[in-house]
C-alpha positions in Angstrom: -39.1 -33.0 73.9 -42.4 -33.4 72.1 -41.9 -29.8 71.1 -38.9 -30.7 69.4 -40.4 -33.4 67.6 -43.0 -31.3 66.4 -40.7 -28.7 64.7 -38.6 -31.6 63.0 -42.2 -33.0 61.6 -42.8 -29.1 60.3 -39.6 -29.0 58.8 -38.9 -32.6 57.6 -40.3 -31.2 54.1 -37.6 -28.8 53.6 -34.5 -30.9 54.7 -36.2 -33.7 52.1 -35.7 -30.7 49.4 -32.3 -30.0 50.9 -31.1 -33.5 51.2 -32.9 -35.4 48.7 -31.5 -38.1 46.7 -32.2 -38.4 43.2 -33.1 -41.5 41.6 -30.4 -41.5 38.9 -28.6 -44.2 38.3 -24.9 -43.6 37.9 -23.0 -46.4 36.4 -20.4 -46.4 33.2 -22.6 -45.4 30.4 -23.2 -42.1 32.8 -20.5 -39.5 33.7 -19.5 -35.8 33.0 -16.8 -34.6 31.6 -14.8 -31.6 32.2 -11.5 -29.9 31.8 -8.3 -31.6 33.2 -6.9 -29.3 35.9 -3.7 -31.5 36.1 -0.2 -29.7 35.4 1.7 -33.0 34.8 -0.3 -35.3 32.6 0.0 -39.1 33.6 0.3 -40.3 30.1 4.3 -40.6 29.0 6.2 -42.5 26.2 8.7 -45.4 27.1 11.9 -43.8 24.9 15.2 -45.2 24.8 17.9 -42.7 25.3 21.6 -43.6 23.8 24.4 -41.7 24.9 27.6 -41.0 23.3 29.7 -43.9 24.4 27.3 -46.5 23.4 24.9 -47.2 26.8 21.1 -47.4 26.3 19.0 -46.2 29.3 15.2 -46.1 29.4 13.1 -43.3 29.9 10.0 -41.7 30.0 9.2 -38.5 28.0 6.0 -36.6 27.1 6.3 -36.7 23.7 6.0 -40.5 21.5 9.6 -41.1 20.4 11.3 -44.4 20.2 14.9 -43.4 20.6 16.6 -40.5 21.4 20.9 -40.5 20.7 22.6 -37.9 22.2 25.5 -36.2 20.0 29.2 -36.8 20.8 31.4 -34.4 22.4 33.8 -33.4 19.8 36.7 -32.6 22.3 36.4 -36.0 23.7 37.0 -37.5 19.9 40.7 -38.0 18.4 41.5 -36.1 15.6 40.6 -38.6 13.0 37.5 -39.4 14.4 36.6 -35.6 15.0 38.0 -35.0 10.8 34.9 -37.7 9.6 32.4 -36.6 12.0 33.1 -33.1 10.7 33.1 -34.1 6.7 29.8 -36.1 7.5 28.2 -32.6 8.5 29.2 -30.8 5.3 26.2 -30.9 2.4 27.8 -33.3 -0.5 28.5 -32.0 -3.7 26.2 -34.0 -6.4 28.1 -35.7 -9.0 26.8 -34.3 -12.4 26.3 -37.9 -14.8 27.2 -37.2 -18.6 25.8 -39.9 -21.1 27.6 -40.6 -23.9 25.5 -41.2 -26.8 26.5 -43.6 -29.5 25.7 -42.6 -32.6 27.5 -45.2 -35.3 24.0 -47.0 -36.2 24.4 -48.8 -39.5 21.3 -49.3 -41.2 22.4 -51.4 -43.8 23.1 -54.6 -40.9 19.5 -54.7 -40.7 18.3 -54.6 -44.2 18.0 -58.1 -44.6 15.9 -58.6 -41.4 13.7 -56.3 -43.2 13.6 -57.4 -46.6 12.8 -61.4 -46.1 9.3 -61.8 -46.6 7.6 -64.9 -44.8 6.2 -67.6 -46.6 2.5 -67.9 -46.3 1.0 -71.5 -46.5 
């Protein structure tokens, strides 16, 4: 036995070097960064997600949208309904605005505004 407590006493120096415990202090102004091996990121939006008959459901998505609407199934649609949803698709036409320019200016009305002179006291 006291042999075995001599070779520990030989050896203690290099399990110290093994097993030593630095004197770091690790708290929150002390950390390491590295890359995030995650596949699915915990971070997602809160989105709201309308369908085509009016319900609102909430989800979560990965990208930071506030609502989502889903388009309507045309077949589902009457045929009125389905003939405005289709003319709302189609580019409109611009209206081309003509001015008309009035050109029956009369000088002569607004001679005498010009030709009183002001009395200077």
């Amino acid at each position: 036995m006291t042999s075995i407590l001599q070779r520990l006493q030989i050896l203690k120096p290099t399990f110290q070097a093994a097993f030593s415990t630095s004197s770091v202090n690790l708290n929150a102004y002390r950390a390491s960064l590295g890359k995030i091996r995650r596949r699915k990121y915990i971070k997602e939006y809160e989105t709201l997600i309308m369908h085509s008959d009016g319900s609102i459901v909430p989800a979560r998505t990965k990208e930071p949208r506030h609502f989502i609407q889903f388009p309507a199934n045309l077949s589902n649609l009457s045929e009125d309904e389905r003939r405005q949803r289709l003319a709302a698709r189609k580019p409109k036409t611009k209206k081309i605005k003509q001015e008309v320019i009035d050109d029956n200016f009369d000088l002569n009305q607004y001679t005498s505004m010009f030709n009183n002179k002001r009395k200077t006291s």
